[in-house]
N, C-alpha and C positions, 0 to 999 in steps of 0.2 A: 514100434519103429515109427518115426516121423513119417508125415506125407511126405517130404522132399529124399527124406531116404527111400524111401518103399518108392519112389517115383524112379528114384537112381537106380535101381533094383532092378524092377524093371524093363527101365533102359538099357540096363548093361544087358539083360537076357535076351532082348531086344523082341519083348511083349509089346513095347509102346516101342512111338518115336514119329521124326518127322523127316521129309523126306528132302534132307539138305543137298542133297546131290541133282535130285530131280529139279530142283529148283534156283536150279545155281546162276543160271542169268539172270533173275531176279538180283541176286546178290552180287554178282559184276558189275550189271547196271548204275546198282546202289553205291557201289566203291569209284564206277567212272566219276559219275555224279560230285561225288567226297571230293574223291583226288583233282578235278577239274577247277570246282568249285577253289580248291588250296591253291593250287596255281593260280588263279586269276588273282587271289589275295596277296598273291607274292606279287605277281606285276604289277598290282595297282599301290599295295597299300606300301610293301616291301615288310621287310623287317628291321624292329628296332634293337640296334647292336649295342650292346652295353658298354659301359667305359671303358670293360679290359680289352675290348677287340678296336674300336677305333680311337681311343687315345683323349684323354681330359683330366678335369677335378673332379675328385668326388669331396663336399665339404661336410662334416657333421657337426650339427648345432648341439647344446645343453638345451634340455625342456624350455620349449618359450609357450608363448601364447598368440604367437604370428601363424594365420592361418595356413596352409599349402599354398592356396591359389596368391595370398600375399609376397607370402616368399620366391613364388614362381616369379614373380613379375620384379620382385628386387634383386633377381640372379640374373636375370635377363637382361635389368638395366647397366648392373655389373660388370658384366661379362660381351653384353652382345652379341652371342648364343645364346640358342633354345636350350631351356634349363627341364631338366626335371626330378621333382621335387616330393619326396615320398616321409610321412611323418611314420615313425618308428615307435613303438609298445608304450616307451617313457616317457613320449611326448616330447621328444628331441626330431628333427629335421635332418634327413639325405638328402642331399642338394646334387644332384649330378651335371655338370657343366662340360659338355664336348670342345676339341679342338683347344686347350687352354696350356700354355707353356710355364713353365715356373715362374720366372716374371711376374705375366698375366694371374697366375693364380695368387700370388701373393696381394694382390692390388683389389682382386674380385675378393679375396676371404678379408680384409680392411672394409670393403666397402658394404659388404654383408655382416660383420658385426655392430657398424653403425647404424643401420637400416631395421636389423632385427634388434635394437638395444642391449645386448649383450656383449662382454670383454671378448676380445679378438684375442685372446691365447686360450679361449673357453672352447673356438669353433676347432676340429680337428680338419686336417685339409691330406689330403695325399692326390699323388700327383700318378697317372697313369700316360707312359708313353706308345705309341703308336707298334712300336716297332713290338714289342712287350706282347701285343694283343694280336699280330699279326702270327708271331711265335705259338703261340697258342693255338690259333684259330688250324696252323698248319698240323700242330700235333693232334687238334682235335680228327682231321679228316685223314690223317695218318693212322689212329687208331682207331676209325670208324673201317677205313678202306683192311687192313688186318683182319681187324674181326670179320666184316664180310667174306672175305677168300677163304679163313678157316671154314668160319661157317659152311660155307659149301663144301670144301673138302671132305670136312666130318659127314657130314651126312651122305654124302657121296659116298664114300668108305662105310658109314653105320648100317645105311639106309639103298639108296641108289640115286642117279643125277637127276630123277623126275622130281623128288623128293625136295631133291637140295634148290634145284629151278623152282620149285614153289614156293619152298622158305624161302629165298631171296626175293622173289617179287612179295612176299608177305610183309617182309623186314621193310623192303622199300616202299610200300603202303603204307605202312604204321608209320616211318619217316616223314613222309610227306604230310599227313592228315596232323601229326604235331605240329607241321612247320607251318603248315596251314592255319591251325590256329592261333598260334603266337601271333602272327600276321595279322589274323581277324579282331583279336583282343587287345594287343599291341603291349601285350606286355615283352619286357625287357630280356635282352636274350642272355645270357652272365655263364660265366664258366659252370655257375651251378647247373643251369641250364644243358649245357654240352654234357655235364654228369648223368643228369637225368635223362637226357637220350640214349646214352650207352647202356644205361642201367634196364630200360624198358627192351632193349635190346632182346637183351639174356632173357626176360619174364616171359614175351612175344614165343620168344625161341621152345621156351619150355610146355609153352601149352600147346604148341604145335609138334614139340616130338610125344609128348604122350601120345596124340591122335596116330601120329606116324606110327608109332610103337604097336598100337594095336591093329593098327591097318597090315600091318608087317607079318604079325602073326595071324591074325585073319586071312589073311590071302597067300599062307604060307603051301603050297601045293595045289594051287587053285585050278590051273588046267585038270587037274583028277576027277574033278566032281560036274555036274551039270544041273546044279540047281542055283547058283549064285552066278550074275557078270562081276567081274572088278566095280565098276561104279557101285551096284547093291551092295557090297560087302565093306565098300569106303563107307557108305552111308551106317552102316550098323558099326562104322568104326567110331565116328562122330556123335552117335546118338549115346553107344556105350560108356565114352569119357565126355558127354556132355554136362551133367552135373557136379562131374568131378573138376572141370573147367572154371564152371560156374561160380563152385566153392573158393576154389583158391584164388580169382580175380575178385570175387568180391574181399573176402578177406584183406588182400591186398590192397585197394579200394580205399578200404575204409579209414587207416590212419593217414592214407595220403591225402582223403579228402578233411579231414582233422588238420591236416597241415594248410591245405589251400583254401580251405572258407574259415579256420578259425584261427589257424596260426599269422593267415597271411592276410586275410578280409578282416580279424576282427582286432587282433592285435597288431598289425598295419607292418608285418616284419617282412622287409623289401624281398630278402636274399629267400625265403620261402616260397615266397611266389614262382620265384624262375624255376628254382627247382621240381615243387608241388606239381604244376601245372603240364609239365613236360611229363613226370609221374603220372598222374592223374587219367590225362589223354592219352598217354602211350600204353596205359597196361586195361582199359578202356578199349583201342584200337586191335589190341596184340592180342584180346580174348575173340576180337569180333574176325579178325582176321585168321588164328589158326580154325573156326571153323568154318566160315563162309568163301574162306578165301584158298587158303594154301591147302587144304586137303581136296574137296572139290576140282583147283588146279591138276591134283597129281592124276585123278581119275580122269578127266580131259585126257590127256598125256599120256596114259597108261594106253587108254583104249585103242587109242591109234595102233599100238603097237600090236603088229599080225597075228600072235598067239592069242592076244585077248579079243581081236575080232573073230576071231577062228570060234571061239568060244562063247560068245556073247550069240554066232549064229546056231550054234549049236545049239545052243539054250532056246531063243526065242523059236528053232523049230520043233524042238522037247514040247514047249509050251503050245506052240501052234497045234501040231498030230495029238497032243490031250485031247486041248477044245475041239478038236474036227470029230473026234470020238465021242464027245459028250460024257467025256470023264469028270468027277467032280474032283477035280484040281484045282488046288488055292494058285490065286494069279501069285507066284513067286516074286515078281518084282513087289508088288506091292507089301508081299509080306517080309522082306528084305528091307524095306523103306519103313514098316509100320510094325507092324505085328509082332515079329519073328517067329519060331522055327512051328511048321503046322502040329508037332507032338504036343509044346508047349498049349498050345491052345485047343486040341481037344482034350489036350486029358482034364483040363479049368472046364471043360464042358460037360465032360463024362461028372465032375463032382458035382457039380450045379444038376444033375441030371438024379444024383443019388440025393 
């Protein structure tokens, strides 16, 4: 067996592990920080809306040998908007020209055939209207705003409401830290883009019901017993599909990042970038998030509730009347957070012993 299996092993038996729970406002902290940090980029820098949302030309040249920054400054002269101008695999030019009416674009794609030395029925030109991109921008938040309300439902129904309150602020993490850094980097925001958000959605979603899913069955009768709280038992939910987390995010990962450093960095292909980059980050955010974030949340939440304090003091007085005995009792929390179950680890002791 591999070290990362035999690690996962392990974990799931809950031999090893770290104690995600115990340490959860380290990890809030680290997310205020993220999420604060995206905000201020939105204020300051904003974001950059692509031609389908606020309305222009987009012009596409034949291969030339006019540099980007050249062509920037001869859309510009053109047009009188701020152009921008992205060279594409073939060595042909995206010209994108905001606020530009049919008219106007007929006179800027003349003016940029002459400029770039190329025949003006070579340059492609398509014409994006406001109204067109506003359309869109409404159906995007309409089937953002759906998906969210399912999403709660189901898991409220699957699971329970603590559960479904945690994936939504998880969902609304992951949202933001993307929107954050389109801001920060300035790339281009395009329908691709709006795809790639919903898409990281679903992946977000799924690494955080697996954790739920075993939190579920972990803590299925839990008032019965007095050697686990709720929080301990989240923690050995997290540690148990920790690798299996792990596995499927990087996997996931890895053609995406094939798309945004090589499809989109090297072969300079515009519409990969919006898309790649929303992928990339989101499913990046949505593995960090279902375990530092949304399960941690639900044990917060849980605990409050009277049956799991009822129990949590039950426990820590079990614990207590031990120690006052000078019983040699394994501190349980810790072995809930680290270790797992004390049979587990003597009998590894008893053999080391033979």
């Amino acid at each position: 067996m591999s070290k990362l299996g035999d690690l996962g092993a392990r974990l799931h038996r809950g031999e090893v592990g770290y104690d995600f729970i115990g340490n959860r406002k380290i990890w809030y902290g680290l997310s205020v920080l993220i999420t604060i940090t995206a905000i201020v980029a939105l204020a300051v820098r904003g974001i950059n809306m692509g031609i389908e949302f606020q309305g222009g030309a987009v012009f596409t040249t034949p291969k030339t040998d006019v540099s980007v920054s050249q062509a920037q400054e001869y859309a510009e002269e053109a047009s009188g908007h701020d152009a921008i101008v992205q060279q594409l695999g073939n060595g042909s030019l995206r010209i994108q020209v905001a606020a530009l009416d049919t008219e106007k674009s007929d006179q800027v794609r003349s003016d940029l055939a002459k400029d770039l030395g190329v025949p003006e029925e070579k340059i492609a030109a398509e014409l994006v209207g406001p109204s067109w991109g506003e359309q869109i921008a409404n159906k995007a938040w309409t089937g953002l705003g759906v998906f969210m309300v399912l999403v709660v439902i189901y898991l409220a129904i699957a699971f329970e409401w603590r559960m479904a309150v945690a994936a939504l602020i998880a969902l609304i993490h992951d949202l933001t830290i993307t929107v954050g850094i389109y801001s920060l980097v300035g790339f281009e925001v395009t329908v691709g883009t709006v795809i790639g958000l919903l898409t990281i959605l679903g992946y977000s979603l799924y690494d955080t019901v697996v954790v739920f899913d075993s939190l579920k069955e972990s803590t299925k009768d839990i008032t019965k017993q007095t050697r686990f709280t709720y929080s301990e038992l989240a923690n050995r939910s997290i540690n148990g599909t920790l690798v299996r987390s792990i596995n499927t995010t990087v996997v996931a990962l890895l053609p995406v990042a094939g798309l945004l450093f090589i499809g989109g960095g090297v072969l300079g292909a515009g519409m990969l970038n919006d898309i790649s980059l929303s992928l990339f980050v989101g499913l990046a955010a949505g593995a960090y998030s279902s375990i530092f974030i949304a399960t941690p949340l639900v044990a917060d939440l849980k605990e409050r509730d009277p049956a799991m304090k009822a129990l949590r003091k039950r426990i820590l007085a079990k614990r207590a009347s031990a120690a006052a005995r000078g019983e040699d009792v394994m501190d349980e929390a810790a072995e809930a957070a680290v270790v797992g179950p004390r049979g587990a680890r003597r009998g590894r002791a008893e053999e080391n012993q033979r």
